[in-house]
C-alpha positions in Angstrom: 24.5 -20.4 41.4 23.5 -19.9 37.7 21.7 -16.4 39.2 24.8 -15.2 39.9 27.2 -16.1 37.7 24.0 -14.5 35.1 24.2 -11.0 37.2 27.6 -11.3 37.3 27.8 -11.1 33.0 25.3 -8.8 33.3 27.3 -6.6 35.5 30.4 -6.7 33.8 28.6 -5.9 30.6 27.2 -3.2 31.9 30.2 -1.7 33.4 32.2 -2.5 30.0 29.5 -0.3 27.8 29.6 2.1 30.4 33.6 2.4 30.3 33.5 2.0 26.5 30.6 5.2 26.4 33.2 6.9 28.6 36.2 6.5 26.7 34.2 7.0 23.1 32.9 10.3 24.8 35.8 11.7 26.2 38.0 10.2 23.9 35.8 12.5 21.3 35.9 15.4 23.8 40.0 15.1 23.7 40.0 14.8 20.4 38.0 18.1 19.3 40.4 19.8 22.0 43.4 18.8 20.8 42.0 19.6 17.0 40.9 23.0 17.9 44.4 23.6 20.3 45.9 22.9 16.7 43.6 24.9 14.8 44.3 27.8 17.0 47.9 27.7 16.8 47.8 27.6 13.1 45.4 30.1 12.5 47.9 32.4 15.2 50.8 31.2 13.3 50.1 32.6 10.5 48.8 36.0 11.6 51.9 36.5 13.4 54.4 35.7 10.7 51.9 36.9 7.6 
């Protein structure tokens, strides 16, 4: 019993690093998106009205 409840933690700690790498990573990915999206439209903003 103490096996398993031992791969059990180890399991969901495993799967929690792995979803918190996932949402760090994309969460970065996202981020650099939206901050060049922004970027863009600025930088096209102001070519277009100066």
């Amino acid at each position: 019993m103490f096996y398993v409840k031992l791969s059990l933690a180890v399991l969901f700690l495993l799967r929690y690093k792995f979803v918190l790498f996932y949402h760090l990573y994309l969460g970065g990915r996202m981020f650099y998106f939206m901050l060049g999206c922004d970027l863009l439209y600025m930088v096209g903003h102001l070519f277009y009205y100066g």
